[in-house]
Structures are given as structure tokens and as C-alpha cells.
C-alpha positions in Angstrom: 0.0 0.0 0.0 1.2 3.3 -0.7 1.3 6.4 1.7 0.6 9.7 1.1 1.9 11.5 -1.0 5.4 13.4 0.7 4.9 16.3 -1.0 1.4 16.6 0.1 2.2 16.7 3.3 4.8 19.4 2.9 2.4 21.3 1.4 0.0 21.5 4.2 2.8 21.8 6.9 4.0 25.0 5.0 0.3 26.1 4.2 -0.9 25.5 8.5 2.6 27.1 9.1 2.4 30.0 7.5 -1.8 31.1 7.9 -2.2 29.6 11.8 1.6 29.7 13.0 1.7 25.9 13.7 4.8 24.4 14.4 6.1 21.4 12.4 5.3 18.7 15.5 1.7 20.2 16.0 1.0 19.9 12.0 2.3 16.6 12.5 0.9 15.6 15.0 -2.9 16.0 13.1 -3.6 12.8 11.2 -3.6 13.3 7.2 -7.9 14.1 7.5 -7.5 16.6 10.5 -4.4 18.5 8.5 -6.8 18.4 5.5 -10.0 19.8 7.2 -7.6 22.4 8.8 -6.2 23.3 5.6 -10.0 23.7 3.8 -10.9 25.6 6.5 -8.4 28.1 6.2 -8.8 28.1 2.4 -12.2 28.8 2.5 -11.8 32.1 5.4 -8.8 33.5 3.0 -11.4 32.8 0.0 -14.3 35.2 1.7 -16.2 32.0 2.2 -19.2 31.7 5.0 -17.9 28.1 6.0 -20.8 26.1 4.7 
């Protein structure tokens, strides 16, 4: 079986570093759908969304 994808997860470590000021152990320590909902969330605020 194959993991994810390393890049991917460098891309939301920088992305939940840079918006929320996370540091590398708290990004990591989110499983891969908690670091995803995180990083939707954010998206969507930046984006002007309402979060539904």
C-alpha cells in the first residue's frame, strides 16, 4: 500500500505554518484528515467564504 503523497504533506505543513503559525510537531501531529479539514478551512476564510 502506498502512503501519502510526501509532497502533500509538505504542502500543508508549510500552508498551516504560514496562515495559523503551527509548528512542524503540532502539523504533525494531526492525522492526514484533520491536517486536510484544517487546511479547507483556512482556504475557504482566505477565500471570503461563510464556512458552509
Amino acid at each position: 500500500m502506498k502512503g501519502y503523497p510526501e509532497k502533500r504533506v509538505h504542502q500543508e505543513v508549510a500552508f498551516l505554518g504560514r496562515h495559523v503559525h503551527w509548528t512542524l510537531a503540532e502539523v504533525l501531529s494531526l492525522d492526514h484528515a484533520q491536517r486536510q479539514q484544517w487546511v479547507w478551512e483556512i482556504t475557504d476564510l482566505i477565500e471570503g467564504g461563510d464556512g458552509g
